[in-house]
N, C-alpha and C positions, 0 to 999 in steps of 0.2 A: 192150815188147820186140819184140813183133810187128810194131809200126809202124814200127818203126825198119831195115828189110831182112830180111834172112837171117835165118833159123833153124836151127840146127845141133842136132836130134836127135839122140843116140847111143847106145847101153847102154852097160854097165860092160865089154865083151871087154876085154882086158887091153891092147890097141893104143889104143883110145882112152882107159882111166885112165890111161898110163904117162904120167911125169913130163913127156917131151919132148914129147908131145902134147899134154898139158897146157900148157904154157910155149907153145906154139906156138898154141895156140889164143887166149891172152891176150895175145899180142903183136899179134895182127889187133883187141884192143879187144873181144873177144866176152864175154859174161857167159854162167857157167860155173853149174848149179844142180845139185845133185848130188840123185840120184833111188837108189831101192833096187835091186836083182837083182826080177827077176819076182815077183811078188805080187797073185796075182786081189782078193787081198781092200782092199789100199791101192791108189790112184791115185796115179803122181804127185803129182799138188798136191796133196797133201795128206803128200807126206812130211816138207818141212820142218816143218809144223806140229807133226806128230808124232815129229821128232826134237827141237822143241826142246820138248814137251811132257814129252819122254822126258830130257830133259836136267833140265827143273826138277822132276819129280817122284823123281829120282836123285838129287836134294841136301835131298828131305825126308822125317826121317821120323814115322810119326803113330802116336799111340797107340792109336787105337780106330779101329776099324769106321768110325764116324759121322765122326771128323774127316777120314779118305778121302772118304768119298759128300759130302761136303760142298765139299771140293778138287775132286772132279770136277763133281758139281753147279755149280760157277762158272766151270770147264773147259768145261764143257756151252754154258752160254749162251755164253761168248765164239764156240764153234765151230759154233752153231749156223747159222751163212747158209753156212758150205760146202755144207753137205745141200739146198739150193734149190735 
């Protein structure tokens, strides 16, 4: 993304989520990453991971204790090179 020009940072104010500015942004060919409201404790990059972690753990559910730590336990190791 970076190599390729421009980079177009923005927050969520409501002038830059609105529809038109959206539409407008993808008409110039730009790639759009949608990030949270402020949050000291998530980065950026790391939010899609954790929305779509937050997506598949939404469509399971577990009977015990052990079979969660075990779903994360394997959440763990996939996610572990963000933290390098």
């Amino acid at each position: 993304m970076i190599s390729q020009g421009i980079v177009l940072l923005h927050d969520n104010a409501r002038p830059h989520s609105a529809g038109v500015t959206q539409n407008l942004i993808q008409q110039f060919g730009s790639e759009h990453f949608d990030h949270p409201p402020y949050n000291p404790d998530l980065a950026p990059s790391h939010y899609q991971l954790f929305l779509n972690l937050k997506h598949d753990f939404g469509l399971i559910r577990f009977d015990s204790d052990d079979d969660a730590e075990k779903r994360c336990s394997a959440v763990a190791v996939f996610t572990s090179g963000i933290f390098l």
